[in-house]
C-alpha positions in Angstrom: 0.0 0.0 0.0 2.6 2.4 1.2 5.1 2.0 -2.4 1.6 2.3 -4.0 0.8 5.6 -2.6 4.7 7.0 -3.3 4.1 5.9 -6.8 1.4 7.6 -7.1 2.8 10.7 -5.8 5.8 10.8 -8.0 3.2 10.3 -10.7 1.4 13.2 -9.9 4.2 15.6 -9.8 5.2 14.4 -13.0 1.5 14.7 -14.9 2.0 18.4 -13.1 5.9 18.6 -14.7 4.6 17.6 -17.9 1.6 20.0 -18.3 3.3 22.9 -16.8 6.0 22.4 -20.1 3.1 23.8 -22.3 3.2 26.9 -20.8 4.4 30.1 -22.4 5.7 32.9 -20.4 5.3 35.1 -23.5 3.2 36.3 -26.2 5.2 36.2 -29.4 3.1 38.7 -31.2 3.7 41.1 -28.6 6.8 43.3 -27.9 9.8 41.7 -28.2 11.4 40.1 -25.6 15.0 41.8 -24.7 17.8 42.3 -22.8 17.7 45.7 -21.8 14.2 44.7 -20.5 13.3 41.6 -19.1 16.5 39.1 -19.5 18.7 41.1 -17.8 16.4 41.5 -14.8 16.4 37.3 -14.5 20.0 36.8 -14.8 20.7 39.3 -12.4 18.2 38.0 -10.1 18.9 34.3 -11.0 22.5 33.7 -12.6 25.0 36.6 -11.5 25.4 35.3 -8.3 27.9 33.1 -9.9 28.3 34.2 -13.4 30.4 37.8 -13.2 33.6 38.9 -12.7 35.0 37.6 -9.6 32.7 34.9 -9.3 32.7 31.0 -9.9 31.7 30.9 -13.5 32.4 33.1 -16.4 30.2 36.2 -16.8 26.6 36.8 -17.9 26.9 40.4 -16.6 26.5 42.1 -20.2 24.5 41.4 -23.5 28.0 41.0 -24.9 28.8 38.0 -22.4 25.6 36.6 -22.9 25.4 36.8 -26.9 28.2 34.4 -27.7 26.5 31.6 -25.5 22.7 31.6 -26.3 22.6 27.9 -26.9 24.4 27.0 -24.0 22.0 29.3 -21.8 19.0 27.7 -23.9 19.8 24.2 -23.3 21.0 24.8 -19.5 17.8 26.2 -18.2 15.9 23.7 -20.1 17.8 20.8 -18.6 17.4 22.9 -15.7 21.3 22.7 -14.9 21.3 26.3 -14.3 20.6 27.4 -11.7 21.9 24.7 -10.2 19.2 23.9 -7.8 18.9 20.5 -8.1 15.3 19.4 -6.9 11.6 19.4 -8.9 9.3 21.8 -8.1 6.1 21.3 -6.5 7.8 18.1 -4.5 8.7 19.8 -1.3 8.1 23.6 -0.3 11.4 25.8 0.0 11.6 29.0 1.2 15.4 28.7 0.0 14.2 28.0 -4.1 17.0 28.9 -6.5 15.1 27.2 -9.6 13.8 28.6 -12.1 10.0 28.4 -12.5 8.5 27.4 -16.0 7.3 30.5 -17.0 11.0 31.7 -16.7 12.2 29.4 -18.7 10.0 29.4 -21.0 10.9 33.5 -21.2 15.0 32.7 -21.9 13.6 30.2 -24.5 11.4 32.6 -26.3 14.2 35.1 -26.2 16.8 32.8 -27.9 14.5 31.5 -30.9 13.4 34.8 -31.2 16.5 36.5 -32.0 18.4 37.1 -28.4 17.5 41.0 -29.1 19.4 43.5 -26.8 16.7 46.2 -27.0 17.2 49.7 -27.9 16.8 51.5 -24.7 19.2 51.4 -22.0 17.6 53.1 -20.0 15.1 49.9 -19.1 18.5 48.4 -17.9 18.0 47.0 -14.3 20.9 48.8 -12.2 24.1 46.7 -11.4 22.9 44.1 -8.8 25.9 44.4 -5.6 27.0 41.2 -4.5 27.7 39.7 -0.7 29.3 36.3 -0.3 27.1 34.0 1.9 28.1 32.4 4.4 28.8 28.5 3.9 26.5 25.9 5.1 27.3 24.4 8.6 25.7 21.1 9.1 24.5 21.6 12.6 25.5 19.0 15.2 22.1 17.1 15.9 21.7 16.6 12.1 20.1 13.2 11.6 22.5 10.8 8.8 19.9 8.5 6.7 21.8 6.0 4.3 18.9 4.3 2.6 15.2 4.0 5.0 15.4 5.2 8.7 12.9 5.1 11.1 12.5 7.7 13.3 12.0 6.5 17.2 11.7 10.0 18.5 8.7 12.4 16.6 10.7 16.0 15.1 10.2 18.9 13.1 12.7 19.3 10.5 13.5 22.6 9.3 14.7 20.9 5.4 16.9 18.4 4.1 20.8 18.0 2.9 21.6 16.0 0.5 25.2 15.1 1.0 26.4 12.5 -1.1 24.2 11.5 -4.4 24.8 9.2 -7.2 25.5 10.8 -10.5 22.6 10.8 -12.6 19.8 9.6 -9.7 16.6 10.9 -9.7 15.5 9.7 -6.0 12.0 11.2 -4.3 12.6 11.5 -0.9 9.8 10.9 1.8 8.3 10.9 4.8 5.6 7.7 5.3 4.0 8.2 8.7 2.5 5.9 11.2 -1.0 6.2 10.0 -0.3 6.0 5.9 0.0 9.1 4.8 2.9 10.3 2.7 4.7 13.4 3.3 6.9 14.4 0.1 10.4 15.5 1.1 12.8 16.2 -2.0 12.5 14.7 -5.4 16.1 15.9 -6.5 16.7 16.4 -10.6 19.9 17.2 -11.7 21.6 17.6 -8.2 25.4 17.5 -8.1 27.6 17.0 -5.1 29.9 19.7 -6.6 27.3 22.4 -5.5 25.4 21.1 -2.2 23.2 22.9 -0.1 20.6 22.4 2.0 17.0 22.4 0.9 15.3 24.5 3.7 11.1 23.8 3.7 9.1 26.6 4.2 6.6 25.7 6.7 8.3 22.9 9.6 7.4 19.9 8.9 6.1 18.0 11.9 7.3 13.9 11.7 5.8 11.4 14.7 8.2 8.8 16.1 7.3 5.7 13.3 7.8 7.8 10.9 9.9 6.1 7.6 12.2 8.0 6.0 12.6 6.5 2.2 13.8 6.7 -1.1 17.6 7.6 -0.3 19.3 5.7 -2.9 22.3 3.0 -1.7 25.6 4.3 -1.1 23.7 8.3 -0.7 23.9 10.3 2.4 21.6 12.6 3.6 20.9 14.6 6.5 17.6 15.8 8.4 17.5 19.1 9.7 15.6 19.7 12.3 14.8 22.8 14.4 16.0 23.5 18.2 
């Protein structure tokens, strides 16, 4: 009954997944899309983080570092690489969410096959975003390790998830089955890479009773619980 219901859960998610790619942020017929206007304000808000001078990838700062890479930023946000956030949306609540949403995607992509225009007017330019370094993510001490199902023998409330070690490639949805059948979903991470971990930080607690099964870590993964003081 219980792999029944998780089955069905992933299966929702992905009808949802799956519809949601029909959507257009963008009337074609309309203005334009450009750079000046509404791309820049994503990147800057999205991407620069990283991708500027300085940073840990090469820079989408300008129209002029973007132009020579269109395909590469077309193809990145649609395999949702980039941002690197790693999870599917809709599984889990975040108030941490780097990913891009659909409709945003579906904006870079109209903007590519419509000519990658830079716009006219500067003076729609969003100003220079300013840039602070966070602060690097401590696991805290009382962090609970689960290495394939756990059961929890005390109840908590975790504050998110961090997925530590996860095989190249895996798809896993993580969750919660508690004592009376119901299925809380965790994480369903997509295109997660060890080489840019973080936590995934839920929006609301999420309140677990002692019984509760932690599953869908794959073999040889590690993950921790977070859970609030």
């Amino acid at each position: 009954m219980l792999s029944r219901t998780v089955r069905l859960v992933g299966l929702v998610f992905a009808l949802v997944l799956a519809s949601a790619g029909g959507l257009r942020a963008h009337d074609p017929s309309a203005v334009p899309l450009s750079w000046n206007r509404e791309i820049s304000r994503l990147v800057f808000d999205k991407c620069a983080s990283c991708h500027r001078p300085g940073g840990t990838s090469f820079s989408l700062m300008t129209y002029q570092d973007a132009q020579p890479r269109l395909t590469e930023i077309k193809e990145s946000v649609l395999k949702r690489q980039m941002p690197p956030w790693g999870a599917v949306k809709g599984f889990g609540d975040f108030r941490n969410d780097q990913g891009l949403t659909q409709e945003q995607i579906a904006l870079v992509t109209d903007w590519v096959e419509g000519g990658a225009s830079r716009g006219g007017n500067r003076n729609v330019l969003p100003p220079t975003p300013k840039f602070v370094t966070p602060a690097a993510f401590t696991l805290p001490a009382d962090a609970i390790a689960v290495s394939g199902h756990l059961v929890l023998r005390n109840a908590v409330v975790l504050d998110g998830v961090f997925p530590e070690r996860i095989p190249k490639g895996a798809s896993p949805q993580i969750v919660a089955a508690l004592p009376d059948g119901s299925v809380r979903p965790l994480v369903w991470l997509y295109e997660y890479s060890d080489s840019t971990r973080h936590p995934f930080l839920f929006r609301k607690p999420v309140h677990l009773p002692a019984g509760t099964t932690i599953r869908g870590v794959p073999a040889g993964s590690k993950l921790f619980l977070l859970t609030t003081s």
